[in-house]
C-alpha positions in Angstrom: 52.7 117.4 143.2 51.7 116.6 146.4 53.3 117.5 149.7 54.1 116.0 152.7 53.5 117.8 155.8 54.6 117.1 159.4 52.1 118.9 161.4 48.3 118.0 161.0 47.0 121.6 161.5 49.1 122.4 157.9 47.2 119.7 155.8 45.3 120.7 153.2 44.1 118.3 150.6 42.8 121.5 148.4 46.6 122.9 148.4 47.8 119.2 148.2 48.9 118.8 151.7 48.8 115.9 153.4 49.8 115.0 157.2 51.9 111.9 157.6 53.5 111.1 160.3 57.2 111.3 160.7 59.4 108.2 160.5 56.2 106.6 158.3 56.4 106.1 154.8 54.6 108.5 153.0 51.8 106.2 151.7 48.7 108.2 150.2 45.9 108.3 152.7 42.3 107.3 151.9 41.6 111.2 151.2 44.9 111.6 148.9 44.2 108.7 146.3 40.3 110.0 146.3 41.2 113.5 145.4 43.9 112.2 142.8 41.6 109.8 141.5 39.2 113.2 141.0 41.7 115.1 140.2 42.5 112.5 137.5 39.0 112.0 136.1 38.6 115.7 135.5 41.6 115.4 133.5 41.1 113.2 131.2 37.4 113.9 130.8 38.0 116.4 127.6 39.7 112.8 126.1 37.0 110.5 126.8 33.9 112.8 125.9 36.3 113.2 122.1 37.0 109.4 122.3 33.3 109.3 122.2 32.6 111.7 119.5 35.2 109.7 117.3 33.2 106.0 117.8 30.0 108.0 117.2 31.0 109.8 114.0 33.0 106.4 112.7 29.0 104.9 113.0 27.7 107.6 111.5 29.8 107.4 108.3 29.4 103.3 108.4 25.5 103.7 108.5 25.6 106.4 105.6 27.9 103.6 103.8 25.4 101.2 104.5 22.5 103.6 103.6 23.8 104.3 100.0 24.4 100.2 99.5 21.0 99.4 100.2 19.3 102.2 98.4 21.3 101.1 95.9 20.0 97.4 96.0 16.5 98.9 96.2 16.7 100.9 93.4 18.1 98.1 91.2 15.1 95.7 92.8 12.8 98.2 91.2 11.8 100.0 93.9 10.7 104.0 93.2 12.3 107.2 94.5 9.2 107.9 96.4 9.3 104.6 97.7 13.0 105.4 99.0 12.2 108.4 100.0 9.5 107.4 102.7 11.4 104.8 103.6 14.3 107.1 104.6 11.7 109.4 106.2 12.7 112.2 103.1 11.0 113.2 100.2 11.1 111.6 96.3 12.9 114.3 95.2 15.2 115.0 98.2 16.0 110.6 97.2 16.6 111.7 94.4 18.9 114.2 94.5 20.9 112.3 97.0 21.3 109.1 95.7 20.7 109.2 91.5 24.3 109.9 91.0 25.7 107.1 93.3 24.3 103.8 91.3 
C-alpha cells in the first residue's frame, strides 16, 4: 500500500510515500504509477516466464506428435531406418529403436 504524505521532505517512493498536497485528491503522480507499474511487472514476471515454458513445451509435444506421424508415413512409403535416421539427424539404429514399436 501506498501512503499519502503531507510534507514533501517525508516522500519516499522506495518506502511508498508520496507527497500530495492537502485538500487535492490523492491521484498517483507520474513517479507513483511508474514504480507500481515496476513494481507490478516484477511481480508477475515468475507467471509470464512459466506462461512461456507451457506454450513451448505444448509445441514440443505437438512436433514430437507430428514427428512419429510422418515417420510413420515414411516408413510405410518404403523409406529405410537409415534413411529416417539422417533425416532426423540420429542414427539407423537410434530410428529404430525409437520409432519400430509405434507403426
Amino acid at each position: 500500500m501506498w501512503e499519502r504524505i503531507t510534507s514533501l521532505a517525508a516522500a519516499d517512493l522506495t518506502d511508498r510515500r508520496d507527497y500530495v498536497p492537502p485538500h487535492n485528491f490523492a491521484d498517483a503522480s507520474i513517479k507513483v504509477e511508474g514504480a507500481i507499474h515496476d513494481e507490478w511487472k516484477a511481480h508477475i514476471a515468475p507467471s509470464e516466464a512459466v506462461l512461456g515454458v507451457e506454450a513451448a513445451a505444448r509445441e514440443y509435444t505437438q512436433a514430437g506428435h507430428r514427428l512419429d506421424k510422418t515417420v510413420a508415413a515414411a516408413k510405410a512409403a518404403g523409406a529405410s531406418w537409415a534413411d529416417i535416421g539422417r533425416a532426423a539427424g540420429i542414427s539407423r539404429k537410434s530410428a529404430h529403436e525409437r520409432w519400430a514399436d509405434k507403426q
